[in-house]
DOMI-572107 format. One record per residue (C-alpha): residue number from 0; residue in three letters; chain; x, z, y. Coordinates in nm, 4 decimals. Layout:
BEGIN
{seq: NUM&type: ala&mol: A&X: X&Z: Z&Y: Y}
...
This chain:
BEGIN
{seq: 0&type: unk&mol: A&X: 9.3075&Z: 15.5436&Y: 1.1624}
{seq: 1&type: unk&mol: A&X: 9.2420&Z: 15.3505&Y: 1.4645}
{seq: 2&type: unk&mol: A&X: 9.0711&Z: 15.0085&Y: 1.4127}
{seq: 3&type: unk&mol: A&X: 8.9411&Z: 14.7265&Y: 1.6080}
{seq: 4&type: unk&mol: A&X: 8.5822&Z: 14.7655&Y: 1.4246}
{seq: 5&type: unk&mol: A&X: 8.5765&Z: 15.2031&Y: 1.5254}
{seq: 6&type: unk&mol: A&X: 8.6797&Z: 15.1254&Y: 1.9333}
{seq: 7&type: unk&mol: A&X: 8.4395&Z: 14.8508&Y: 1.9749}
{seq: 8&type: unk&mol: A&X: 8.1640&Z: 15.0567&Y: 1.7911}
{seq: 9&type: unk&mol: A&X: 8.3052&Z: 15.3052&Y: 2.0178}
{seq: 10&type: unk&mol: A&X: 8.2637&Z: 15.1391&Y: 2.3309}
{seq: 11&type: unk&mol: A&X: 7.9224&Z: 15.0969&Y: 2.2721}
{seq: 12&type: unk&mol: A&X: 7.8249&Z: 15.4573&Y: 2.1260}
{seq: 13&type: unk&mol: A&X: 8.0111&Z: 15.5951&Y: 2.3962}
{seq: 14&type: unk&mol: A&X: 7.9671&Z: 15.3882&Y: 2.7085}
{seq: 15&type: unk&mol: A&X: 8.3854&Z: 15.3567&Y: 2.7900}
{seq: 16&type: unk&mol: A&X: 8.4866&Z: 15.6965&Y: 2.8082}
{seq: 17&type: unk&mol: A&X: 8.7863&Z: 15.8478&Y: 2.6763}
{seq: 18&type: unk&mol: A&X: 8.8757&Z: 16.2266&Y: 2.6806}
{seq: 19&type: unk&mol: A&X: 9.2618&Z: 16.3078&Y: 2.7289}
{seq: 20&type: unk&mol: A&X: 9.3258&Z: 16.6711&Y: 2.5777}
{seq: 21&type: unk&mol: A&X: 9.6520&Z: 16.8258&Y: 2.5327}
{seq: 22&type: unk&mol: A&X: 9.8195&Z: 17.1081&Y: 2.2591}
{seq: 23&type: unk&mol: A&X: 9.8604&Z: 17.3175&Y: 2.5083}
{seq: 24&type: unk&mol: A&X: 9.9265&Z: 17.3478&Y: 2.9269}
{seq: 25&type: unk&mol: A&X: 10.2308&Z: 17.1749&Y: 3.0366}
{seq: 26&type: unk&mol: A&X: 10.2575&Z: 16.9250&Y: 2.7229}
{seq: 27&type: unk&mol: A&X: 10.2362&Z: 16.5993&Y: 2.9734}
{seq: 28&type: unk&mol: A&X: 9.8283&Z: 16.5325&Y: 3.0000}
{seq: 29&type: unk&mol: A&X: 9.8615&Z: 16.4240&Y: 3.3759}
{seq: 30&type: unk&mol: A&X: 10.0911&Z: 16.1628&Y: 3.2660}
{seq: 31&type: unk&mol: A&X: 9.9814&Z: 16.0547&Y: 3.0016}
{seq: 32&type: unk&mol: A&X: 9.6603&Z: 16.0502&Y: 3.1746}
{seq: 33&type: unk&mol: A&X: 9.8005&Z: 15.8126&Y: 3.3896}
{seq: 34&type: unk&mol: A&X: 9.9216&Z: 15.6023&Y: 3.1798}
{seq: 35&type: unk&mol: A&X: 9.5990&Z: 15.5166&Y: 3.0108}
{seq: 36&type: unk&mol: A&X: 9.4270&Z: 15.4866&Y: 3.3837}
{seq: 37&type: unk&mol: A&X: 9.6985&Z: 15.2703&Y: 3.4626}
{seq: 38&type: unk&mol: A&X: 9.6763&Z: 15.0427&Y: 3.1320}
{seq: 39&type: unk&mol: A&X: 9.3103&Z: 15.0145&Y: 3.0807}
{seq: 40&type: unk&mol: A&X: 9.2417&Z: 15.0004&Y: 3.4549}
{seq: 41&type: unk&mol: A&X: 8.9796&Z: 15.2565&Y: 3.4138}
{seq: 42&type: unk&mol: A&X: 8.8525&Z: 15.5346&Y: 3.6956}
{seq: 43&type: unk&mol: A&X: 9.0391&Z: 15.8940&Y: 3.6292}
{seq: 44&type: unk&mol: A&X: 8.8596&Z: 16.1973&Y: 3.6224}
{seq: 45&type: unk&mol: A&X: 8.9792&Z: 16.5697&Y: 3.6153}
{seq: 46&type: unk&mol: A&X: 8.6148&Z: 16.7580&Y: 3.5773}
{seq: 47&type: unk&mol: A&X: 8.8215&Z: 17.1277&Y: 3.5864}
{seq: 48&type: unk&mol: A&X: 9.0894&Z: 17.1960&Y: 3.8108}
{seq: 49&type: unk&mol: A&X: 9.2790&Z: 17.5434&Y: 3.8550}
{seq: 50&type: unk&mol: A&X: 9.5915&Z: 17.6058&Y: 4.0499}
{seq: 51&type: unk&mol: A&X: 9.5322&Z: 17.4054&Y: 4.3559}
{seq: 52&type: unk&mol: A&X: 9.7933&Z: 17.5609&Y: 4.6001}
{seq: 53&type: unk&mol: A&X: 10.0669&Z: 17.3178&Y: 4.5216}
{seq: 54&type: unk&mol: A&X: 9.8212&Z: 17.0004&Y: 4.4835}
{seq: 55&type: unk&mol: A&X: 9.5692&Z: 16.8878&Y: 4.2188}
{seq: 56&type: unk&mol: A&X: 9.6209&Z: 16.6525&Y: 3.9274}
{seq: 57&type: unk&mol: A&X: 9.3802&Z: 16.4511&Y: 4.0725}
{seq: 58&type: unk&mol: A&X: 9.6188&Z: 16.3793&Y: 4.4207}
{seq: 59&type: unk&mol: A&X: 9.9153&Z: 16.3658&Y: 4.1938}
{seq: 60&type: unk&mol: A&X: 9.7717&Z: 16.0428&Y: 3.9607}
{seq: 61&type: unk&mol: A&X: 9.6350&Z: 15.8847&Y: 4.2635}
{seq: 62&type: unk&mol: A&X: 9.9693&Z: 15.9459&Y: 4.4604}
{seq: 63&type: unk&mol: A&X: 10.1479&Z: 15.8002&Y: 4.1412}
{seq: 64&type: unk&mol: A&X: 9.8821&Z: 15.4617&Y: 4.1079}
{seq: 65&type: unk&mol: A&X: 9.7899&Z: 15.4753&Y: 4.4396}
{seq: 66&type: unk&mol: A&X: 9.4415&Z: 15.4664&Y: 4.3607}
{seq: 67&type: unk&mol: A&X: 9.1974&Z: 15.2954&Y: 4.5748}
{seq: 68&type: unk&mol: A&X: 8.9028&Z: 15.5521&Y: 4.6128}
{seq: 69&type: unk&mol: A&X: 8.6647&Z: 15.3931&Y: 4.4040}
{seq: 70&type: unk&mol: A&X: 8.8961&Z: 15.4736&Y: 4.0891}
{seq: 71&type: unk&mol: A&X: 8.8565&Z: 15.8314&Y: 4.0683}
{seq: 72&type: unk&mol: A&X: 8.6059&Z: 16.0954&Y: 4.0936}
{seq: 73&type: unk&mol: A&X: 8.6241&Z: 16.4436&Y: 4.2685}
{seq: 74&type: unk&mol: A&X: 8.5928&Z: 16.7456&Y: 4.0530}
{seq: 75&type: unk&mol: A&X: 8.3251&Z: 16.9569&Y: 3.9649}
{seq: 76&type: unk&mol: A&X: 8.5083&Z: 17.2759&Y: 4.0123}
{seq: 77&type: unk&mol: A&X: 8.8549&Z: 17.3806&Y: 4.1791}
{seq: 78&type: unk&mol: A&X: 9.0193&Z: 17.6973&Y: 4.1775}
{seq: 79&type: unk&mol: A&X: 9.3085&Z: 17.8537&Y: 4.3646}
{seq: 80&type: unk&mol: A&X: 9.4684&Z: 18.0619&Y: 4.0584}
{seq: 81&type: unk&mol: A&X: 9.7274&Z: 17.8616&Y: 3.8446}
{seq: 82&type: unk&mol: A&X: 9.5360&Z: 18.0522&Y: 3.5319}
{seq: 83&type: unk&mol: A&X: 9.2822&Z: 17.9935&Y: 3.2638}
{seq: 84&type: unk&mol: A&X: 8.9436&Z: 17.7950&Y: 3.4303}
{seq: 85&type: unk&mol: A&X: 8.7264&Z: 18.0829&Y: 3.3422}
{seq: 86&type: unk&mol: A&X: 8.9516&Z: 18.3735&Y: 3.4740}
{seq: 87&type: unk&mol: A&X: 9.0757&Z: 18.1393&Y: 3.7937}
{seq: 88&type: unk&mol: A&X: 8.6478&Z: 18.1036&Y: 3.8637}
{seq: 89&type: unk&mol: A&X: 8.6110&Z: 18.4978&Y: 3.7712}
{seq: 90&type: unk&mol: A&X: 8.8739&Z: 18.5686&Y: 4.0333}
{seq: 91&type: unk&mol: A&X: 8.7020&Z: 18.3549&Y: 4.3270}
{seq: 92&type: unk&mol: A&X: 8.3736&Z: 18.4931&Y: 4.2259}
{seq: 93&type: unk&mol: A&X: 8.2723&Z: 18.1979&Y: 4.0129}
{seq: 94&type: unk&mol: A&X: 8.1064&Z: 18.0645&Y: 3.7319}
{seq: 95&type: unk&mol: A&X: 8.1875&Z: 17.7232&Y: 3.5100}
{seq: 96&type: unk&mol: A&X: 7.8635&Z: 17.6480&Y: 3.4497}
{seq: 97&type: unk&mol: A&X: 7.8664&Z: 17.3856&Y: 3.1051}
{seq: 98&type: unk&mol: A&X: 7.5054&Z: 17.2176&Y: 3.2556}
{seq: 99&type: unk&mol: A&X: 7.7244&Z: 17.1052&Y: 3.5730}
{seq: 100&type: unk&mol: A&X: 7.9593&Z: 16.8886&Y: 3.3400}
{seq: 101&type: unk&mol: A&X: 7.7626&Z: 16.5916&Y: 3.2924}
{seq: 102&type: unk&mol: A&X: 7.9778&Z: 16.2734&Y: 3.2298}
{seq: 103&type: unk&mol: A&X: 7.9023&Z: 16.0777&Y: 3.5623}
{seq: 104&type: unk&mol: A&X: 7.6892&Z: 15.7998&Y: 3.4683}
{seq: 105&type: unk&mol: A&X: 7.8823&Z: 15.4887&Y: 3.5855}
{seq: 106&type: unk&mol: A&X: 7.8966&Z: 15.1765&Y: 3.3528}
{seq: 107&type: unk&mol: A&X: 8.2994&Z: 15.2072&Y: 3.3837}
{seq: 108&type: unk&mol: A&X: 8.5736&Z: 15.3010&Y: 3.1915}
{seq: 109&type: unk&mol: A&X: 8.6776&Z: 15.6879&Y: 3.2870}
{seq: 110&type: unk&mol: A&X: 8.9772&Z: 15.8514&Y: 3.1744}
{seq: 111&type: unk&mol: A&X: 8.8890&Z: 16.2363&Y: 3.1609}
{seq: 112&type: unk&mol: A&X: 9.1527&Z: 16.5086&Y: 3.1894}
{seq: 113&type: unk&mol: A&X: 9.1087&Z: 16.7904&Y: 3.0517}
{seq: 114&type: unk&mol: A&X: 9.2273&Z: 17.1504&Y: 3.1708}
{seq: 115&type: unk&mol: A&X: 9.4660&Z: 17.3155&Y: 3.0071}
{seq: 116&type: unk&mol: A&X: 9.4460&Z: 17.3237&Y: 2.5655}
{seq: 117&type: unk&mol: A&X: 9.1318&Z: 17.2389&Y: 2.3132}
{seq: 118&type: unk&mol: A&X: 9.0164&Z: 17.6317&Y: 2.2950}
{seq: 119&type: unk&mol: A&X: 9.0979&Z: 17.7632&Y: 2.6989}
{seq: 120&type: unk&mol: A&X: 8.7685&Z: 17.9512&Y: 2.8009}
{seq: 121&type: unk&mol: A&X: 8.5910&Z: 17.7408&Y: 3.0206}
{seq: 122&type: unk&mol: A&X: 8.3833&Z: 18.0863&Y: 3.0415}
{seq: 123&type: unk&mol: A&X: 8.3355&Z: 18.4032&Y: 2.8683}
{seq: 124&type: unk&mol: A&X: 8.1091&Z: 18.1833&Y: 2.6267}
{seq: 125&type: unk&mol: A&X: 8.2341&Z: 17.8594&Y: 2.6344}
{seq: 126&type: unk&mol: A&X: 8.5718&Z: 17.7179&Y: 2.5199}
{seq: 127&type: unk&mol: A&X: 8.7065&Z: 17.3210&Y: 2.5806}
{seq: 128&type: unk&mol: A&X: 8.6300&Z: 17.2296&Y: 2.2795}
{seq: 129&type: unk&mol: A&X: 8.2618&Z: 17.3194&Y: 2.2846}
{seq: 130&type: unk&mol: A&X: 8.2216&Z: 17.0713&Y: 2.5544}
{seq: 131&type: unk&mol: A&X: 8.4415&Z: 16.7998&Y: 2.4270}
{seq: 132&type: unk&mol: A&X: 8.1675&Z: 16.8720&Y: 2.1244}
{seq: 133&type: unk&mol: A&X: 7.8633&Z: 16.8673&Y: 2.3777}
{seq: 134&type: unk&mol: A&X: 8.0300&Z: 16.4837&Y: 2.5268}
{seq: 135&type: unk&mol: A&X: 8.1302&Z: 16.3654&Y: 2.1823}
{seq: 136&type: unk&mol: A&X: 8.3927&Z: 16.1086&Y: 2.3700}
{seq: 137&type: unk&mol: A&X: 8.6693&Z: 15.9600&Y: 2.1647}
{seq: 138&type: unk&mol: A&X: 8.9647&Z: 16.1593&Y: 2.2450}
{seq: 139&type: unk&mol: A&X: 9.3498&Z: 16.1396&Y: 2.2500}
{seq: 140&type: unk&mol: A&X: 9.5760&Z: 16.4517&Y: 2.2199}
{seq: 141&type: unk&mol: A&X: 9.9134&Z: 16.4947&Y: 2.4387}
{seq: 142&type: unk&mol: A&X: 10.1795&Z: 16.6777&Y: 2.2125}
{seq: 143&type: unk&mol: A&X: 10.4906&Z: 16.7640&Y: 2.2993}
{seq: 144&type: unk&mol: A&X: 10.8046&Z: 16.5755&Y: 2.0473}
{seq: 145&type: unk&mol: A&X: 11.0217&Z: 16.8768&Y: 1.9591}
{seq: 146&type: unk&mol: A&X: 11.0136&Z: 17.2189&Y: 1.7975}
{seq: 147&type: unk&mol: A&X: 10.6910&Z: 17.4009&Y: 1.7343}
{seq: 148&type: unk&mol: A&X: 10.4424&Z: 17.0432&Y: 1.7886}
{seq: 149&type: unk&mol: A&X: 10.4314&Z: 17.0266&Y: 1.4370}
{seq: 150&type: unk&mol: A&X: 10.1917&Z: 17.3661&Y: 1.4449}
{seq: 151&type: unk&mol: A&X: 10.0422&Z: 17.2948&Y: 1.7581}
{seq: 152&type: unk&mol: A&X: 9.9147&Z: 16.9534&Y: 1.7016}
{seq: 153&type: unk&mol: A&X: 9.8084&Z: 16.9685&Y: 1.3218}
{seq: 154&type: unk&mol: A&X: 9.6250&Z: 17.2944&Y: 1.4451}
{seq: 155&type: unk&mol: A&X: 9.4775&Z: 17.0964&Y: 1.7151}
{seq: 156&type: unk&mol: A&X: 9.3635&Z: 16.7786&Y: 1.5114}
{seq: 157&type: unk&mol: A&X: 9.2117&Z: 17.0798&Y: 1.2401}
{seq: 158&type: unk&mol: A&X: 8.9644&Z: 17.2031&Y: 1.4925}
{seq: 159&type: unk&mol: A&X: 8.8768&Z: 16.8563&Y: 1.6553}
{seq: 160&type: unk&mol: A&X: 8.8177&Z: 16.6945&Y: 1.2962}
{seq: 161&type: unk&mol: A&X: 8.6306&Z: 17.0372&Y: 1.2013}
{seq: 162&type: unk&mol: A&X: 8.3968&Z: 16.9967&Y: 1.4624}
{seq: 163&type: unk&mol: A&X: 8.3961&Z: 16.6012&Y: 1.3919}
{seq: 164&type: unk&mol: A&X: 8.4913&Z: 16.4814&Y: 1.6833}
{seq: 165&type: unk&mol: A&X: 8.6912&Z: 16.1483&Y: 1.6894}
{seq: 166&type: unk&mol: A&X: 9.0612&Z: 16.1468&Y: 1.7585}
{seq: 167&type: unk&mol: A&X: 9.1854&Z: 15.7785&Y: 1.8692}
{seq: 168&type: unk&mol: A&X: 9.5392&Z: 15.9158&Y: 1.8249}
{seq: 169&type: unk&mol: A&X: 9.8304&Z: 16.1100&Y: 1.9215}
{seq: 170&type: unk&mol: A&X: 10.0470&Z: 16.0689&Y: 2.2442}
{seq: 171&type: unk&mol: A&X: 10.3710&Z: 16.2297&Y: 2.2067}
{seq: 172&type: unk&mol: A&X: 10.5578&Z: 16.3338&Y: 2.5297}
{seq: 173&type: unk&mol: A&X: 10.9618&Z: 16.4288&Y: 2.5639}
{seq: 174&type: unk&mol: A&X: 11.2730&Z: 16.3107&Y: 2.4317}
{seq: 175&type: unk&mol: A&X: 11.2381&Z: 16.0856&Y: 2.0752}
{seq: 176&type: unk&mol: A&X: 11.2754&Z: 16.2745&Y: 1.8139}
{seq: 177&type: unk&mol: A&X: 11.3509&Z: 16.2185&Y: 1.4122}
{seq: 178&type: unk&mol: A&X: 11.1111&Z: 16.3393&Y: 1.2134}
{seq: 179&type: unk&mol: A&X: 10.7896&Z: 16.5080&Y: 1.4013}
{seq: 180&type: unk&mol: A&X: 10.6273&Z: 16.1562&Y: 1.4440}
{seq: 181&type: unk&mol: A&X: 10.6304&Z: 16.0417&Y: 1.0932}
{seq: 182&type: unk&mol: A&X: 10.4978&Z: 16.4311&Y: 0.9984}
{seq: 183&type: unk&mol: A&X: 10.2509&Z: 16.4101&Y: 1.1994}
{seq: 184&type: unk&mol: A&X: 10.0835&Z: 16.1222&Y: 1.1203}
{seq: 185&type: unk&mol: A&X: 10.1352&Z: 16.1831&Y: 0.7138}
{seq: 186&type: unk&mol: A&X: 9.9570&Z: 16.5690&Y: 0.7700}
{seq: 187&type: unk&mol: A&X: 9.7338&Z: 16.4678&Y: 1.0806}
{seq: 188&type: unk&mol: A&X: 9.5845&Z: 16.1773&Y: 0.9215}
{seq: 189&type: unk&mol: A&X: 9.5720&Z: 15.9661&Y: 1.2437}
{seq: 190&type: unk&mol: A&X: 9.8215&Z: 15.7359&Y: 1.4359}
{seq: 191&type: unk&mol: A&X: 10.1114&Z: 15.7580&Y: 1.7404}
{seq: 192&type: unk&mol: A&X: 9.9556&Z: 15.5534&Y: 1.9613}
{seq: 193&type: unk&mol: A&X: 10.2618&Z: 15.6052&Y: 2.2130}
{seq: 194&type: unk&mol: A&X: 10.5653&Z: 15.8049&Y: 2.2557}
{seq: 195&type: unk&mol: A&X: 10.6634&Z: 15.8745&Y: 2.6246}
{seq: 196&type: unk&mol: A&X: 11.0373&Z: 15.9198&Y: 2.7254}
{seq: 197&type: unk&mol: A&X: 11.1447&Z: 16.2215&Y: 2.9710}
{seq: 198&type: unk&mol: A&X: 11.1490&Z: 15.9410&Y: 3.3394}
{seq: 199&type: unk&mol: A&X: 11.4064&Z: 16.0014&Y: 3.5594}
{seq: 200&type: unk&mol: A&X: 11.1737&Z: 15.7897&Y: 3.8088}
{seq: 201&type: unk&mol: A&X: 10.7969&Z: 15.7346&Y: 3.7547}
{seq: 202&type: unk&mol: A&X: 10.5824&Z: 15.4981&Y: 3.9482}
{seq: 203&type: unk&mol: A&X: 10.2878&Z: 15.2574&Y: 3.8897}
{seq: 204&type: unk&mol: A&X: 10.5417&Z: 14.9736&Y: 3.7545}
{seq: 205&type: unk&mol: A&X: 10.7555&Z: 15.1856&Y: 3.5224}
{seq: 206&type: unk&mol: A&X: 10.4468&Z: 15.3345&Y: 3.3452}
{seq: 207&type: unk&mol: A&X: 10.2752&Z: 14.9420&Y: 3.3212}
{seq: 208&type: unk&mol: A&X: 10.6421&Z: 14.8673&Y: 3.1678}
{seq: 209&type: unk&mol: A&X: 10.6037&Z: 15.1082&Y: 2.9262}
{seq: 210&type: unk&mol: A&X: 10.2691&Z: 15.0369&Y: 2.8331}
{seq: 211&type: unk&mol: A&X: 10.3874&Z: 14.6519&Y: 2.7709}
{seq: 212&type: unk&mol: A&X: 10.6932&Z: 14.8336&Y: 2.5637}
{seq: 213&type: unk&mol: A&X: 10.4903&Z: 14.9990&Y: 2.3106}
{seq: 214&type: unk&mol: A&X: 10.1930&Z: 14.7514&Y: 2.2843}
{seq: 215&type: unk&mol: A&X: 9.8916&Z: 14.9615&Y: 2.3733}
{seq: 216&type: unk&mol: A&X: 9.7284&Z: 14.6128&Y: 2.4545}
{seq: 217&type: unk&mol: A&X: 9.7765&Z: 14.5320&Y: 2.0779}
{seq: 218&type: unk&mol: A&X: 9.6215&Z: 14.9310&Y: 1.9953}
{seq: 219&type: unk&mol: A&X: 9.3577&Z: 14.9448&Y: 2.2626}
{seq: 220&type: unk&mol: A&X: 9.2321&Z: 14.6178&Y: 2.3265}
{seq: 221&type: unk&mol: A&X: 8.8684&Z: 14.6892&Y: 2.3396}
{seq: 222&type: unk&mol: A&X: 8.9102&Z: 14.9292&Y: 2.6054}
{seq: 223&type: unk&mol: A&X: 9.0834&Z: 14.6793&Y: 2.8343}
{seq: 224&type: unk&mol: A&X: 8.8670&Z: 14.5246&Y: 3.1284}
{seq: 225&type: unk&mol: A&X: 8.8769&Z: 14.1733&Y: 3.1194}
């Protein structure tokens, strides 16, 4: 459950960071990502970044926000291949190395982006989720709102809570949907912080709109910058 009393112990224990991880690739992180940069007015940071030949997430939030440059950080690794992080660095010759992921040590809030879903190889030793464990950040997960999330995300929430990581909540992503919300949150054991609508348009105003809409002031308030 997400309290006032857990984020501000959080903000302290873990020096305004939050870690945005998805069910799987596709489900909406960038977005969502976005969003939270947006609302909190925090610095966005993609640490892991393959399939670069049609742009990075990192151009496509700051084209969206229009970012000045002090509100995001480069990443520590880019690859061409639109594949896994360890097979895209394999296929350039390369090498994730988990020592090289450091959280940058800035006394500002970052929004991290993670690549891909919780257990994508990072290496041939190393999935996600070992280094979400390694930055023990509070994290939110991206699901998708319609057929097969239910699987995905209680899967998901399993191995973060096995490993004992701390899961602020869910963001759903897609077109509203009946039932999965309510399941989710009686079998997860954590909360919807916000359910994102398919945009036909999607700019800098729409997404603060949205975030006024569902009250993530009211949920997140010891995040925001005063």
């Amino acid at each position: 459950m997400v309290n006032s009393v857990f984020i501000n112990q959080a903000m302290t224990a873990f020096k305004k960071r939050i870690i945005i991880c998805g069910t799987d690739t596709d489900v909406g992180k960038t977005i969502v990502s976005s969003f939270f940069v947006q609302g909190l007015k925090g610095i966005y940071w993609k640490p892991i970044q393959s399939g670069t030949e049609e742009g990075t997430d990192t151009e496509t939030v700051c084209n969206l926000l229009n970012l000045e440059p002090n509100r995001y950080l480069s990443e520590r690794y880019k690859f061409k291949a639109p594949v896994s992080p360890h097979w895209a660095a394999e296929k350039e010759a390369g090498f994730i190395e988990p020592s090289n992921l450091k959280l940058p040590n800035i006394d500002e809030l970052i929004i991290i982006e993670t690549a891909g879903g919780l257990m994508v190889p990072l290496n041939r030793d190393w999935l996600q989720i070992d280094q979400l464990k390694v930055w023990e950040m509070p994290i939110i997960l991206v699901a998708r709102t319609g057929l097969g999330t239910l699987n995905h995300t209680l899967l998901s929430l399993e191995a973060l809570k096995h490993r004992n990581l701390n899961v602020l909540g869910i963001v759903l992503n897609g077109s509203p949907h009946k039932d999965n919300p309510r399941t989710l949150e009686q079998f997860g054991d954590t909360k919807i912080l916000a359910s994102l609508p398919i945009f036909d348009d999607l700019n800098a105003k729409i997404l603060s709109q949205e975030w006024n809409k569902q009250k993530l002031d009211e949920k997140l308030k010891d995040y925001i910058q005063n």
